[in-house]
CHARMM internal coordinates of N, CA and C (Angstrom, degrees):
IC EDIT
DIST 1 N 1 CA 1.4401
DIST 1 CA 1 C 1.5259
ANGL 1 N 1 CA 1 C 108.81
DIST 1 C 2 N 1.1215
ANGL 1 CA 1 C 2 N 114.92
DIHE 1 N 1 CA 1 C 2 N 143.49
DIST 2 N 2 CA 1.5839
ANGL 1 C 2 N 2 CA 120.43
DIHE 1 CA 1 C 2 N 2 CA -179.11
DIST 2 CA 2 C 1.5061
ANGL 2 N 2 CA 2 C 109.27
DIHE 1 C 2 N 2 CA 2 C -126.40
DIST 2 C 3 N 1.1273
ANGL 2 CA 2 C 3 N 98.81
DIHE 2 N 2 CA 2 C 3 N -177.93
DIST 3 N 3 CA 2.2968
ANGL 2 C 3 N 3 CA 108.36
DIHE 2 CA 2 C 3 N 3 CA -174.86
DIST 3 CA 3 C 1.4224
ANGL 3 N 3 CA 3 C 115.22
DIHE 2 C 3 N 3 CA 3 C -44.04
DIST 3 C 4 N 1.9207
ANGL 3 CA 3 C 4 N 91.65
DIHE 3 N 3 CA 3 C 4 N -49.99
DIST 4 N 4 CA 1.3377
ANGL 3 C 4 N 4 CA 110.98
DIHE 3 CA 3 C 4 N 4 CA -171.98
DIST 4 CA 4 C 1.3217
ANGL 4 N 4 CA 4 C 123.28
DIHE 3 C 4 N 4 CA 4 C -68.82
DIST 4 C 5 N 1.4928
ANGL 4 CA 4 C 5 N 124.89
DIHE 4 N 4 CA 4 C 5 N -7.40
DIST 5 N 5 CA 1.5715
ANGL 4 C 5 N 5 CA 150.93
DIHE 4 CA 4 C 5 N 5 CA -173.20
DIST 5 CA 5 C 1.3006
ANGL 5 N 5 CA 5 C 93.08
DIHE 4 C 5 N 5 CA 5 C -69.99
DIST 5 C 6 N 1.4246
ANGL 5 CA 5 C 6 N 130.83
DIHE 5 N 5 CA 5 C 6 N -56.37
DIST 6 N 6 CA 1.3149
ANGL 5 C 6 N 6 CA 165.77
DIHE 5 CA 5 C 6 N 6 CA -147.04
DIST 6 CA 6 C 1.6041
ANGL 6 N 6 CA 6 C 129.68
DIHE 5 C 6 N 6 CA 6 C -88.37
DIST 6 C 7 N 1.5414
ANGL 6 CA 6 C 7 N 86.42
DIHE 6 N 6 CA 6 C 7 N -43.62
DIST 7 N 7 CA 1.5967
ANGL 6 C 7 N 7 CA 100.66
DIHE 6 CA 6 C 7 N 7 CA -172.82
DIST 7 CA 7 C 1.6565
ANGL 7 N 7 CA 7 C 97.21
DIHE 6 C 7 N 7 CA 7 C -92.08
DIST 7 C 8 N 1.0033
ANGL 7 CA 7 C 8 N 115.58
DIHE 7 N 7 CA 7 C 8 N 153.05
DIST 8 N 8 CA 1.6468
ANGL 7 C 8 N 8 CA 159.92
DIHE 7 CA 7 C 8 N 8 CA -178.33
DIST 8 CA 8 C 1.6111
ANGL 8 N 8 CA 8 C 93.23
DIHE 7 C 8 N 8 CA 8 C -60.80
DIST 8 C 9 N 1.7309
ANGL 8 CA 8 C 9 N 139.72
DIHE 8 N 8 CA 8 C 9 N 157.11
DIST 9 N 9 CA 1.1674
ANGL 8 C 9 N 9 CA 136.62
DIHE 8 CA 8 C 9 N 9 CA 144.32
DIST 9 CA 9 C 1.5078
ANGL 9 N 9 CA 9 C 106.29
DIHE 8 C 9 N 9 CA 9 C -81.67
DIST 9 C 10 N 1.2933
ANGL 9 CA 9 C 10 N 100.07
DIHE 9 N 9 CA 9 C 10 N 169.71
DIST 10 N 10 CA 1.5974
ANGL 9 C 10 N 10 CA 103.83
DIHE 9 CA 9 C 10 N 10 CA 178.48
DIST 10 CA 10 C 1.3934
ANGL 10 N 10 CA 10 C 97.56
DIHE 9 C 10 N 10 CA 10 C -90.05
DIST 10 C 11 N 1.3700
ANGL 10 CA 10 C 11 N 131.57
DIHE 10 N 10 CA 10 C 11 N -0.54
DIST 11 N 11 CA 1.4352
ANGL 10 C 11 N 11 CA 121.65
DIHE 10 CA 10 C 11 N 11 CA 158.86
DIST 11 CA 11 C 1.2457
ANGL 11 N 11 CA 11 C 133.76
DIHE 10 C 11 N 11 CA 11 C -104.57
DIST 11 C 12 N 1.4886
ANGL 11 CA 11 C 12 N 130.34
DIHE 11 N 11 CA 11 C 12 N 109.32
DIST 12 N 12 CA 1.5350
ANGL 11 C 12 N 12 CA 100.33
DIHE 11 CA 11 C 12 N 12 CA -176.42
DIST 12 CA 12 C 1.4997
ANGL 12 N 12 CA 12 C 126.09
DIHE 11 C 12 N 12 CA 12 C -120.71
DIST 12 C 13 N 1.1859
ANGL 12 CA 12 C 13 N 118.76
DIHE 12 N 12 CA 12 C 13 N -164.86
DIST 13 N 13 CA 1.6590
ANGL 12 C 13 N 13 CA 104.27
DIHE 12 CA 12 C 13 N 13 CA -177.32
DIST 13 CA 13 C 1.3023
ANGL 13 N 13 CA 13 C 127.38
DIHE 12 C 13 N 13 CA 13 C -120.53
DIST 13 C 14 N 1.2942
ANGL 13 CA 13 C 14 N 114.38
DIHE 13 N 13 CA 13 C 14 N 89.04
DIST 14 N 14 CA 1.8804
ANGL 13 C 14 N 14 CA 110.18
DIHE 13 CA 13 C 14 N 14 CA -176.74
DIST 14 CA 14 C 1.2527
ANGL 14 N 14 CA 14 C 125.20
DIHE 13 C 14 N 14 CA 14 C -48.53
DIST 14 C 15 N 1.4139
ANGL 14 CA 14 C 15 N 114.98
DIHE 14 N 14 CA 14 C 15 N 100.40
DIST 15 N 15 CA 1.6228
ANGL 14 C 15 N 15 CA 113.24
DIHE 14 CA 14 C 15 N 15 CA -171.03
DIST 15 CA 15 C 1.9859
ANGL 15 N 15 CA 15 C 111.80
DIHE 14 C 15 N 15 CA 15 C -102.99
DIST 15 C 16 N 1.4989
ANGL 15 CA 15 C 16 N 95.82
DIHE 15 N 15 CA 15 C 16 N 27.09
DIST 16 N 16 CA 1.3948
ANGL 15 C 16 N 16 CA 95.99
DIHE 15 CA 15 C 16 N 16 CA 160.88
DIST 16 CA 16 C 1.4942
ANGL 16 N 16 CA 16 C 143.95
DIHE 15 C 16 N 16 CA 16 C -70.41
DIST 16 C 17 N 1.3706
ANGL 16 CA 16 C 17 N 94.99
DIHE 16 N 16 CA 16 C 17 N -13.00
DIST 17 N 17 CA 1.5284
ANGL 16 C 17 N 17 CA 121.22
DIHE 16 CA 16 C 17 N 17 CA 169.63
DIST 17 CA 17 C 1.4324
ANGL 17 N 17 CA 17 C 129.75
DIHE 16 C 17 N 17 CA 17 C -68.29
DIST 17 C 18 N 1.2341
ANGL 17 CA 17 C 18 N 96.09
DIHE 17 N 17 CA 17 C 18 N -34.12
DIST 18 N 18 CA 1.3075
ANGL 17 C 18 N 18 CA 126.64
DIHE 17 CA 17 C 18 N 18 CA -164.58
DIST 18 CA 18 C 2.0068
ANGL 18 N 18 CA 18 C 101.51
DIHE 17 C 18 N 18 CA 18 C -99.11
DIST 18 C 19 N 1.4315
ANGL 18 CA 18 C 19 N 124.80
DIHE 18 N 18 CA 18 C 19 N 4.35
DIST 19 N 19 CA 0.9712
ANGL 18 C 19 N 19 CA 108.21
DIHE 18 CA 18 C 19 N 19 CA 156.71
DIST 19 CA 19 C 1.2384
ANGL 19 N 19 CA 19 C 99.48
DIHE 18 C 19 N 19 CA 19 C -136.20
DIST 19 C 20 N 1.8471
ANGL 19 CA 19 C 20 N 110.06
DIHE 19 N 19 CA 19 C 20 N 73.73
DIST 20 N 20 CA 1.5672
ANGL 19 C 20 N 20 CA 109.56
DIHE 19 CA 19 C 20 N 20 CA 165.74
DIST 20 CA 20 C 1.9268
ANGL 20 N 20 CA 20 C 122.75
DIHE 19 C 20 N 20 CA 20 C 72.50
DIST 20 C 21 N 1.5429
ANGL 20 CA 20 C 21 N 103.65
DIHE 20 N 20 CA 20 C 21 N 9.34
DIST 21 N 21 CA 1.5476
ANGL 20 C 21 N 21 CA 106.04
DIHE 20 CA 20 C 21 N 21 CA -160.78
DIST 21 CA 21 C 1.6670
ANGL 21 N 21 CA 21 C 91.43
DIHE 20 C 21 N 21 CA 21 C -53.54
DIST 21 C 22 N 1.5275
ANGL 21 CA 21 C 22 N 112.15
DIHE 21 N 21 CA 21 C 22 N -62.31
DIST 22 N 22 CA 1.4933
ANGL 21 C 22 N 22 CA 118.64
DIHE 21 CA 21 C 22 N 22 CA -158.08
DIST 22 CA 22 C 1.7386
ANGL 22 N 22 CA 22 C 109.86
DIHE 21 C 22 N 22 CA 22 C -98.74
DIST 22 C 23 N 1.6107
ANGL 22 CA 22 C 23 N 111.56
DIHE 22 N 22 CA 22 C 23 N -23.18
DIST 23 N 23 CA 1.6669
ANGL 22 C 23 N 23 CA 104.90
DIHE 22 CA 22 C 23 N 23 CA -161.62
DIST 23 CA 23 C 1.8982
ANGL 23 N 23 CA 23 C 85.97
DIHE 22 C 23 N 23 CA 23 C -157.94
DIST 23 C 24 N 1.0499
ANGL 23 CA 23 C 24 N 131.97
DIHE 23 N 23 CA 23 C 24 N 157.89
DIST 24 N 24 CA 1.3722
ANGL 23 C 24 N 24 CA 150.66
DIHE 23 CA 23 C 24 N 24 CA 157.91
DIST 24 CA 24 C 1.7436
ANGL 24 N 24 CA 24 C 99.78
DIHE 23 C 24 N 24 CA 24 C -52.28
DIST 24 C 25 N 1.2600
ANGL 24 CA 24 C 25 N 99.93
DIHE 24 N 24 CA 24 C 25 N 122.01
DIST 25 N 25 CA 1.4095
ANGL 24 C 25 N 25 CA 103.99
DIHE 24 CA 24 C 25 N 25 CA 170.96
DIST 25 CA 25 C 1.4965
ANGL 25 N 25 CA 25 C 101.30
DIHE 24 C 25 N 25 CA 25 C -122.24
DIST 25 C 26 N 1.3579
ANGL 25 CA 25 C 26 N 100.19
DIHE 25 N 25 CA 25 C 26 N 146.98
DIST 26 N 26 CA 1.6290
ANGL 25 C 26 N 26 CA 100.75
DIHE 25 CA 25 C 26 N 26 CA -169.96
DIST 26 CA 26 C 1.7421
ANGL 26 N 26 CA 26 C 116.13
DIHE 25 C 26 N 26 CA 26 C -86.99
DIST 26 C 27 N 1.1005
ANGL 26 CA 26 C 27 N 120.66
DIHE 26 N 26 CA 26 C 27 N 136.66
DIST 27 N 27 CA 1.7506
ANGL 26 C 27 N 27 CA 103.60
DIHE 26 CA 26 C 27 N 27 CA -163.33
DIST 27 CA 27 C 1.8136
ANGL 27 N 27 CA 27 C 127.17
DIHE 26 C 27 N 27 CA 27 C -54.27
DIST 27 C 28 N 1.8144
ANGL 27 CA 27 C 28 N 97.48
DIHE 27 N 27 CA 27 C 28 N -22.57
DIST 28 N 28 CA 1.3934
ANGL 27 C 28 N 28 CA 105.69
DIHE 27 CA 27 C 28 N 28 CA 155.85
DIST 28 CA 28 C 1.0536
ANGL 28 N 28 CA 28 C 133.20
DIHE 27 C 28 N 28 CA 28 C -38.43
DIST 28 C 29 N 1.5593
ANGL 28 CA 28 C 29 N 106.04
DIHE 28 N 28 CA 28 C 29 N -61.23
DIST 29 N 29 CA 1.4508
ANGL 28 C 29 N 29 CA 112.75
DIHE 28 CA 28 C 29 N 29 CA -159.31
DIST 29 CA 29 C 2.0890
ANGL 29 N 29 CA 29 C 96.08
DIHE 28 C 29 N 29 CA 29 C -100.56
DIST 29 C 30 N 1.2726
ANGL 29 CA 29 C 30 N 115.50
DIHE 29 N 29 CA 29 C 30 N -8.49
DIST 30 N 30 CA 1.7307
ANGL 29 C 30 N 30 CA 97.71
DIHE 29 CA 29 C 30 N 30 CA 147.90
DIST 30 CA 30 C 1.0895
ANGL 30 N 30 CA 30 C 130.75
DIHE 29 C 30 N 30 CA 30 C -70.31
DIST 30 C 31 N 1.7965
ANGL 30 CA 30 C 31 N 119.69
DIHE 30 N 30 CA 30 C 31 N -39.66
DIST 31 N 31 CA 1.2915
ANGL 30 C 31 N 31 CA 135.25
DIHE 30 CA 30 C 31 N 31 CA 158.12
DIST 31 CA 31 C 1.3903
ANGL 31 N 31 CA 31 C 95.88
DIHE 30 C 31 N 31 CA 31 C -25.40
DIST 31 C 32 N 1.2242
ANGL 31 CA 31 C 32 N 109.71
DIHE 31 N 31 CA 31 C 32 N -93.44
DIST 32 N 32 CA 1.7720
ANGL 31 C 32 N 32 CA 134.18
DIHE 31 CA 31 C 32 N 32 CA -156.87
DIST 32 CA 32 C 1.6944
ANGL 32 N 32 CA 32 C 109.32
DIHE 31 C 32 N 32 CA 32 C -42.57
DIST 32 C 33 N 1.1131
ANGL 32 CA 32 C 33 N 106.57
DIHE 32 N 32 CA 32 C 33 N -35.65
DIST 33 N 33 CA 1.9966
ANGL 32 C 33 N 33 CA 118.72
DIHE 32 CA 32 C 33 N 33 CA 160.86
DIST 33 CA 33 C 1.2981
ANGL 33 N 33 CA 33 C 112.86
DIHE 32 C 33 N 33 CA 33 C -46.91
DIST 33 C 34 N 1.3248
ANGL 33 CA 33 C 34 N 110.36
DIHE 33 N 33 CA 33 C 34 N -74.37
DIST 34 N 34 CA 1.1444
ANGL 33 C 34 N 34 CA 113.93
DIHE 33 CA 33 C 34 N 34 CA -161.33
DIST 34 CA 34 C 1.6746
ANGL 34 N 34 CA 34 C 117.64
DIHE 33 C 34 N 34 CA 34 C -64.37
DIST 34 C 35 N 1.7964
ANGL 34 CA 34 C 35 N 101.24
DIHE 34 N 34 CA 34 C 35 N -40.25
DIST 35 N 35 CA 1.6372
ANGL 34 C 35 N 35 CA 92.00
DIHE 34 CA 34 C 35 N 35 CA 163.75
DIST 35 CA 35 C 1.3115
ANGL 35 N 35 CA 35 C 121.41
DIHE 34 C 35 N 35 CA 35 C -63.11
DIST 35 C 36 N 1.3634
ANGL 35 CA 35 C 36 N 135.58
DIHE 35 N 35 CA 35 C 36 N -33.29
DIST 36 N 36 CA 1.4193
ANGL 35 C 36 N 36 CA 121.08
DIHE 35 CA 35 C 36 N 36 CA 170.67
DIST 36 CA 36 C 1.6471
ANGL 36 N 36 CA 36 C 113.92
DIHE 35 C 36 N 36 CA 36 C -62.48
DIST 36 C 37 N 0.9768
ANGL 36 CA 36 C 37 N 111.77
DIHE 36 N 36 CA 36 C 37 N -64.74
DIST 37 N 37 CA 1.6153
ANGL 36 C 37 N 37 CA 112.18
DIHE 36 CA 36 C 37 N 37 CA 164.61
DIST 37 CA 37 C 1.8089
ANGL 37 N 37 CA 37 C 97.04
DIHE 36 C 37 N 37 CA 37 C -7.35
DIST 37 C 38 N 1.7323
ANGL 37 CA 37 C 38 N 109.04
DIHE 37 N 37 CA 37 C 38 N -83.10
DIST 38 N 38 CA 1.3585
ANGL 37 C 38 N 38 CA 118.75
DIHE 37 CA 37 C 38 N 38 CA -158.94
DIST 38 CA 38 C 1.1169
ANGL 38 N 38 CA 38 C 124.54
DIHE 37 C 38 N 38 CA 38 C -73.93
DIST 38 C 39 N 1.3623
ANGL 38 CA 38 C 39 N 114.36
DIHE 38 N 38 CA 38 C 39 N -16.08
DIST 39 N 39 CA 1.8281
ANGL 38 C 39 N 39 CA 125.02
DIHE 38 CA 38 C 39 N 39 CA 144.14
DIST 39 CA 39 C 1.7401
ANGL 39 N 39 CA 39 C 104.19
DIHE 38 C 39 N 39 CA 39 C -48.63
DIST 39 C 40 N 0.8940
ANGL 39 CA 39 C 40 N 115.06
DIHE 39 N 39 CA 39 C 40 N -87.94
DIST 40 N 40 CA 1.3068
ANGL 39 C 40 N 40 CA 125.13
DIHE 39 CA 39 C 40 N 40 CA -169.16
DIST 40 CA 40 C 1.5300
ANGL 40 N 40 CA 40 C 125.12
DIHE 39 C 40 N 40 CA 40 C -43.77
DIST 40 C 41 N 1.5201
ANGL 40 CA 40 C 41 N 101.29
DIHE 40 N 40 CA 40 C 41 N 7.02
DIST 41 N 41 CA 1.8721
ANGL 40 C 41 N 41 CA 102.03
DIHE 40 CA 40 C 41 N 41 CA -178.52
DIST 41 CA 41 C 1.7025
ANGL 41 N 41 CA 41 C 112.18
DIHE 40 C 41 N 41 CA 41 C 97.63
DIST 41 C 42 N 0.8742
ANGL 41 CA 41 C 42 N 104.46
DIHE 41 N 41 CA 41 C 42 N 9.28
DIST 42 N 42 CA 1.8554
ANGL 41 C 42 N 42 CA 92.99
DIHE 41 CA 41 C 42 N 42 CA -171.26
DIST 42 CA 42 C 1.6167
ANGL 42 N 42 CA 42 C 84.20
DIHE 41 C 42 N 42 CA 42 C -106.37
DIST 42 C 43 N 1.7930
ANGL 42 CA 42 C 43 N 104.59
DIHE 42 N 42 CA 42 C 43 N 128.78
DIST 43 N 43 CA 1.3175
ANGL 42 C 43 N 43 CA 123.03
DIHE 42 CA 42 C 43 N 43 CA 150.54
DIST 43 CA 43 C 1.5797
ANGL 43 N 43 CA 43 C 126.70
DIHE 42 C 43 N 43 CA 43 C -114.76
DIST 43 C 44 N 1.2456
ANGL 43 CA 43 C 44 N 113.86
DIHE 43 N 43 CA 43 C 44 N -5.77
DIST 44 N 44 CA 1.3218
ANGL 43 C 44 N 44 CA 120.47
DIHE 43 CA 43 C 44 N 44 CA -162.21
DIST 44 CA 44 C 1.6089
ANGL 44 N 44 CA 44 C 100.50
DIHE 43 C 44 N 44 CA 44 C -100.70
END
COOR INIT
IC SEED 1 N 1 CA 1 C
IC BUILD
């Protein structure tokens, strides 16, 4: 394991939305977020 294992990206992903913060999100289309999100490199 190294620093980088460890350290944070400088991008991350607010998933407060995604449990109803402002509007009903349907569990599909949170599902379907978050895998693109985690395709695309976002761990933080």
């Amino acid at each position: 394991m190294t620093i980088k294992d460890v350290l944070a990206d400088k991008l991350g992903f607010g998933a407060a939305p995604l449990g109803n913060m402002f509007r009903d999100i349907p569990e599909d289309e949170a599902l379907a977020t978050v895998e693109a999100a985690w395709e695309d490199g976002i761990r933080y």
